[in-house]
C-alpha positions as CSV (number, residue, x, y, z in Angstrom):
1,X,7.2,10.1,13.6
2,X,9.2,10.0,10.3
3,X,7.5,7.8,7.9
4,X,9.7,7.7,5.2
5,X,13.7,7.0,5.5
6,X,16.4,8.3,2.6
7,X,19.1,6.3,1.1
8,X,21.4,8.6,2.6
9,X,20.3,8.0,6.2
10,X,19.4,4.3,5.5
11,X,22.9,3.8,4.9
12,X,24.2,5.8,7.9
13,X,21.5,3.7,10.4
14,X,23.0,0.7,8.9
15,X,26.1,1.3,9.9
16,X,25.1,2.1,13.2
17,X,25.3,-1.3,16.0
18,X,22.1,-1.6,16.1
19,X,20.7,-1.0,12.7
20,X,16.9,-1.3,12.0
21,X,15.3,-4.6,10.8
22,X,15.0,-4.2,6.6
23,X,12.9,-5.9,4.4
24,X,12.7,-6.1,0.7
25,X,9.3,-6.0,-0.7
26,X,10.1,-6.5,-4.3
27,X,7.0,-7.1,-6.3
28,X,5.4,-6.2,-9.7
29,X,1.6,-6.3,-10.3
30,X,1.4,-8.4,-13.8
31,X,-1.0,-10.6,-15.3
32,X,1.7,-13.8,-15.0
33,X,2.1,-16.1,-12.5
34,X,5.4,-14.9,-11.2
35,X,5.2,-11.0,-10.0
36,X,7.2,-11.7,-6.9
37,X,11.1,-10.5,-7.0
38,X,12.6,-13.4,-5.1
39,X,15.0,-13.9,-8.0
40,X,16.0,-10.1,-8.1
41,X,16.4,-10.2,-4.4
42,X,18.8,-13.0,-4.9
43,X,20.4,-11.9,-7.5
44,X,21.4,-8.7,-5.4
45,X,19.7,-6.3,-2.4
46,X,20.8,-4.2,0.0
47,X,23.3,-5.5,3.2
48,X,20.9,-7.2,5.5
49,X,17.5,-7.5,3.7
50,X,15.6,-10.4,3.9
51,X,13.2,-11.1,1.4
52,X,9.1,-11.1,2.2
53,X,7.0,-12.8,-0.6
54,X,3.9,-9.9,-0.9
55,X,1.5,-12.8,-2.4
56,X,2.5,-15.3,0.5
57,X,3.0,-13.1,3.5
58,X,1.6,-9.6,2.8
59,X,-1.9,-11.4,1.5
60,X,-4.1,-14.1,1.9
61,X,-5.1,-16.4,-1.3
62,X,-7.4,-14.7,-3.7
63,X,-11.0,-15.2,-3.6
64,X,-14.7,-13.3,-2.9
65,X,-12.2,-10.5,-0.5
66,X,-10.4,-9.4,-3.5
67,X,-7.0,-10.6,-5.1
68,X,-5.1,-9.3,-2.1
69,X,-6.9,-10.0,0.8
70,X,-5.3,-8.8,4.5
71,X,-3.4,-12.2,5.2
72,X,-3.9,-14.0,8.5
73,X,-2.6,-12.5,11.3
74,X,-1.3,-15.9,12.4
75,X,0.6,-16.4,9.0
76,X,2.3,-12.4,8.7
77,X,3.4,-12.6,12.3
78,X,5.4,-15.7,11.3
79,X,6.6,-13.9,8.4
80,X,7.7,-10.9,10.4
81,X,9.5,-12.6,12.9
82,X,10.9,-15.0,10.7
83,X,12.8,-12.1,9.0
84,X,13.2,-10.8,12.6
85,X,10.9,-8.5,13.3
86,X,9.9,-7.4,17.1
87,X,8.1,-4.6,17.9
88,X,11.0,-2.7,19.9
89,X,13.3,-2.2,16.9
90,X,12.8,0.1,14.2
91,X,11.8,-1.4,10.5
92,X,12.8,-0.1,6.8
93,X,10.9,-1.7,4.1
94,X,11.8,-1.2,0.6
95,X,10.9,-2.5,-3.1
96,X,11.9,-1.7,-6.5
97,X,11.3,1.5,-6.8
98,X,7.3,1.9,-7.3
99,X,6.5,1.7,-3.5
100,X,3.3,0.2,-3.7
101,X,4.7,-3.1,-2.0
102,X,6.9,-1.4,0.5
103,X,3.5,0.7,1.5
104,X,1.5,-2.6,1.8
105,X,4.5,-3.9,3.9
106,X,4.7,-0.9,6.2
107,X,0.4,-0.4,6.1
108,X,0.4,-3.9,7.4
109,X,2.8,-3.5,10.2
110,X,1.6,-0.1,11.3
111,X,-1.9,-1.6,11.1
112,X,-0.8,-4.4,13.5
113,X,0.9,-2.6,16.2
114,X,4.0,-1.9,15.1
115,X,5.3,1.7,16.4
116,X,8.3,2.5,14.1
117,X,8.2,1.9,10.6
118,X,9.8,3.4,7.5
119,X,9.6,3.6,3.7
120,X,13.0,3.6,2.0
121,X,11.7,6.6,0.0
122,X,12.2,5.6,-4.1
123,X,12.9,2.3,-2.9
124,X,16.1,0.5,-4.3
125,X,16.4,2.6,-7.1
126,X,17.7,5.4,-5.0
127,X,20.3,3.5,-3.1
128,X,23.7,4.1,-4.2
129,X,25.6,1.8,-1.6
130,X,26.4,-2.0,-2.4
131,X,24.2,-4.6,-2.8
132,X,25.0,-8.5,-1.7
133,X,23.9,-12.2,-2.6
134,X,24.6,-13.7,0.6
135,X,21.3,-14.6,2.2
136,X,21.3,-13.4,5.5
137,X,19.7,-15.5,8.8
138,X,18.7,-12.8,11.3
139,X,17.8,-14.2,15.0
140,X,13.9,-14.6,15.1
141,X,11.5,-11.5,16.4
142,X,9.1,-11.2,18.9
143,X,6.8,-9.5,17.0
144,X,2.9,-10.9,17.9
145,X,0.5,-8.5,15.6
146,X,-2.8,-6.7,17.2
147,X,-4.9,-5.8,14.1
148,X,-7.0,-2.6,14.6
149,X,-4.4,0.8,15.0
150,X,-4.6,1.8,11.7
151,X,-8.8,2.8,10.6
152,X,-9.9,-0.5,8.5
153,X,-13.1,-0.4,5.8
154,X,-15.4,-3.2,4.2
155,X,-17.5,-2.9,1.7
156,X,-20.5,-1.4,3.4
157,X,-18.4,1.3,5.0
158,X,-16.6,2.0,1.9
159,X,-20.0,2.9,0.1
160,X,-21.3,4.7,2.8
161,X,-17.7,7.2,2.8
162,X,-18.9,7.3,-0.6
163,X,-21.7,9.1,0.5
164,X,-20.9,10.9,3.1
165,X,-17.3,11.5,3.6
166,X,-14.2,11.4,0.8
167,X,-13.5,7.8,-0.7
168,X,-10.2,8.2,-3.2
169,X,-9.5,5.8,-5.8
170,X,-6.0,5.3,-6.1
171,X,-6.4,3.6,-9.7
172,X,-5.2,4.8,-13.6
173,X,-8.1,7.4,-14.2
174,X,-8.9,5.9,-17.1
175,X,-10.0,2.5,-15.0
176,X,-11.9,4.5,-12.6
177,X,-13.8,6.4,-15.4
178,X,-14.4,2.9,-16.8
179,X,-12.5,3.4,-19.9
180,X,-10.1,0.5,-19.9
181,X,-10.3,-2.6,-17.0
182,X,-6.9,-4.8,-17.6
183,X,-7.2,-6.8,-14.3
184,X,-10.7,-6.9,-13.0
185,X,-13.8,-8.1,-14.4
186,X,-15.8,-4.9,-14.7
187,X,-15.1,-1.4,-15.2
188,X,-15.7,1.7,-13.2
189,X,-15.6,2.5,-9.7
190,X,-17.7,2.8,-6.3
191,X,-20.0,5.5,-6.5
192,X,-19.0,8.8,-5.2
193,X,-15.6,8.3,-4.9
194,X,-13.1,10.8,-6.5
195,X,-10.1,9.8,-8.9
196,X,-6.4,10.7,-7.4
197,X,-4.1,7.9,-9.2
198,X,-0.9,7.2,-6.7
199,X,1.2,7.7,-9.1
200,X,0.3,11.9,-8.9
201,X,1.5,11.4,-4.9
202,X,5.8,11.1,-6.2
203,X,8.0,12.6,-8.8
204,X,9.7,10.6,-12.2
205,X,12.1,8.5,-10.0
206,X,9.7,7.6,-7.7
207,X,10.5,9.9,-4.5
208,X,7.7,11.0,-2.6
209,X,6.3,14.8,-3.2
210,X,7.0,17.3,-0.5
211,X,4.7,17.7,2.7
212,X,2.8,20.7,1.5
213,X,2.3,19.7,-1.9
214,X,0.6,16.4,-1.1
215,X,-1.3,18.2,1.3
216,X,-2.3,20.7,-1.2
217,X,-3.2,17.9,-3.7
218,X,-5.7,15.9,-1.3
219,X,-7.2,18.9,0.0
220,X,-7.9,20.4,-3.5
221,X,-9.8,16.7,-3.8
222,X,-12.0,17.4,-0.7
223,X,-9.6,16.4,2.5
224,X,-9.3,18.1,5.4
225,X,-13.0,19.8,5.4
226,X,-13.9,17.8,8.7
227,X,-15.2,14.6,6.8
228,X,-13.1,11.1,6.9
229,X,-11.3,9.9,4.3
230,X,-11.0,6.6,2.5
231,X,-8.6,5.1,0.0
232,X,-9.0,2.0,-2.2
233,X,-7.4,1.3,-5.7
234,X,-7.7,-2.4,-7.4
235,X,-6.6,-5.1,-4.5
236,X,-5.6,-2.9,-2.0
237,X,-1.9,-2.9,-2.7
238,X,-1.7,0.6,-4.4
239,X,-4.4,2.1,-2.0
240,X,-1.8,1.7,0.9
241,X,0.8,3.8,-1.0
242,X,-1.7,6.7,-1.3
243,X,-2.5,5.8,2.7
244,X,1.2,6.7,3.0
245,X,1.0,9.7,1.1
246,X,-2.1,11.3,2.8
247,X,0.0,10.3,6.2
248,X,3.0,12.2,5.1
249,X,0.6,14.8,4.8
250,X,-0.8,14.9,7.9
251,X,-3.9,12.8,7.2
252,X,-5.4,9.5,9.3
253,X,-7.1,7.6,6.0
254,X,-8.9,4.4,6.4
255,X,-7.9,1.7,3.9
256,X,-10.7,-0.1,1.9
257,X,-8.3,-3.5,1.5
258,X,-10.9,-5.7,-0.6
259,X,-10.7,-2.5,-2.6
260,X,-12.6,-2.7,-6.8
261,X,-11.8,-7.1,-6.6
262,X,-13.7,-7.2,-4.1
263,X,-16.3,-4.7,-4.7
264,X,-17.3,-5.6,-8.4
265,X,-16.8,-9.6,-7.5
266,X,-20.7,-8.9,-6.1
267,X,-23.1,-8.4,-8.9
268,X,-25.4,-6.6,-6.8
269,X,-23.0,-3.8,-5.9
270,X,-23.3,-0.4,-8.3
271,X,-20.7,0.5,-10.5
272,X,-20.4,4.0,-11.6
273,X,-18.6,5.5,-14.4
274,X,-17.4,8.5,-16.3
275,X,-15.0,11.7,-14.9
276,X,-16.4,11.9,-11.2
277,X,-19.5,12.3,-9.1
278,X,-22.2,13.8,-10.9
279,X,-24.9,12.7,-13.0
280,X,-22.8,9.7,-14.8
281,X,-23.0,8.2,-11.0
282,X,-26.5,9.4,-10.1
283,X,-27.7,6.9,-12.6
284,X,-25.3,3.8,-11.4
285,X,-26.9,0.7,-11.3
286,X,-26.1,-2.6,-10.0
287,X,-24.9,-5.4,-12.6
């Protein structure tokens, strides 16, 4: 099953008479109070989209599961069939450009049953159609979500692939050596996982890397030697992005959601630091 979608074709299956249901996930992780891109969405998207609030509908309200805990399954089916959603029609999700949100989009949808989702891949920055204001009221879906078909991690598990398997953190390197911490309250990372920031996983304008490179990339970090493998970055928005990339390459990752807000919000969790496993983390200690 294709995973990602290219302006190119996006734009021929939209054409088509029955073209797929397309969201637009634009969303920017900031420090305000306004990340979501409602008011780009309105101000222009492309033919058909209807806007999903990541905050609202992607994510429950922040607390002790991070700052971008899995929503209620209740409250994202409404979402998805408010914007017409049903699990027999194919989906294209899209944001501006970065594809962390699109990824949480599709993560949660694949996650929850769906069986045909796409990434528009470099998101609205590579579409080259027209855009539109008008607001569009698509019929309401059918789609009812069954958590569990994607692999899911808590804490517990996540420290345990730490261990014993291959937990990637999706972050900046210099958060997960501890260096710098803009969002969360403490720096560093869960012990024994190994830096691979998303942002290695595409090219400048955002496209996805080919097959075999991203497979050469997570197997140089320890994938595919028979052990599982785990991703989690701050709130588990950019961690689903690298779960897309590890499925492009032919990977099944499990997705640590609470992700470093959740992990660090407990003071008696360890928090490593420095360039990777070794004797930096041998000596983590809890807070």
């Amino acid at each position: 099953m294709n995973l990602l979608i290219s302006a190119a074709e996006l734009a021929d299956e939209l054409a088509e008479s029955r073209p797929p249901v397309l969201l637009d996930v634009r969303w920017q992780l900031t420090l305000s109070t306004g990340p979501n891109g409602r008011p780009d969405y309105e101000a222009g998207h492309i033919p058909g989209a209807v806007f999903v609030d990541l905050d609202a509908e992607l994510a429950a309200p922040p607390g002790p599961g991070g700052r971008h805990p899995l929503p209620d399954p209740a409250v994202f089916g409404a979402a998805m069939r408010r914007a017409g959603v049903s699990a027999d029609a194919p989906v294209v999700v899209y944001d501006g450009g970065q594809g962390w949100a699109a990824a949480r989009a599709w993560w949660l949808l694949r996650w929850t049953g769906h069986p045909d989702v796409r990434v528009l891949d470099g998101g609205l920055a590579a579409w080259t159609g027209p855009l539109e204001t008008e607001i569009p009221a698509p019929a309401v879906g059918t789609f009812a979500p069954e958590p569990g078909a994607l692999p899911l991690l808590d804490a517990e598990a996540a420290a345990e692939l730490g261990r014993t398997g291959l937990l990637l953190d999706a972050r900046a390197a210099e958060r997960y050596r501890g260096e710098v911490e803009p969002i969360d309250p403490v720096a560093g990372h869960i012990p024994g996982a190994v830096s691979a920031p998303t942002t290695e996983n595409v090219t400048e304008d955002g496209r996805f890397l080919p097959t075999e490179t991203l497979a050469a990339r997570f197997k140089s970090l320890g994938a595919g030697q028979g052990a599982p493998v785990g991703v989690y970055c701050g709130s588990g928005v950019s961690a689903a992005h690298e779960a897309l990339a590890l499925a492009i390459a032919g990977f099944e990752p499990a997705l640590y959601a609470g992700s470093w807000s959740e992990w660090c919000a407990t003071p008696e969790r360890p928090v490593a630091t420095g360039p990777g496993p070794g004797q930096a983390e041998a000596e983590a200690e809890a807070r």
